[in-house]
N, C-alpha and C positions, 0 to 999 in steps of 0.2 A: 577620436576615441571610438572603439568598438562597441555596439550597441548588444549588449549581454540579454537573450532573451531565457526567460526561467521557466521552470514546469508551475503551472499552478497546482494545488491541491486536488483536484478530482481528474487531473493529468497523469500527476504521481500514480492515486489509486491504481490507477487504469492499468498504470506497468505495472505495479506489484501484482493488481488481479491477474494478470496473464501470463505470470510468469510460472516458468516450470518448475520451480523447488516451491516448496511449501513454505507461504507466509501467511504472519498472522501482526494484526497491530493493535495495540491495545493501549486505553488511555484513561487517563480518571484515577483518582484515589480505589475508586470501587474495580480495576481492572476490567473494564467494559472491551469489548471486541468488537474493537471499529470494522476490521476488516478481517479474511483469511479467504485466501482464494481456493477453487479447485483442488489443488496438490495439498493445500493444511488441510481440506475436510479429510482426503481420500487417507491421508498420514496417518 
């Protein structure tokens, strides 16, 4: 059996921050903004 290795969580971040279209992540009842890298500020 093949040994499935995963992203952790501050792995993930890492791609979304760096990636060239504009992301943003948001979480919570109150819509908190975990994250928006680069290209979501500049949007």
């Amino acid at each position: 059996m093949a040994c499935v290795k995963r992203l952790n969580d501050k792995q993930l971040l890492e791609i979304l921050y760096r990636s060239e279209n504009p992301v943003a992540i948001y979480t919570g009842e109150e819509i908190l903004i975990e994250l928006a890298n680069p290209a979501m500020m500049a949007a």
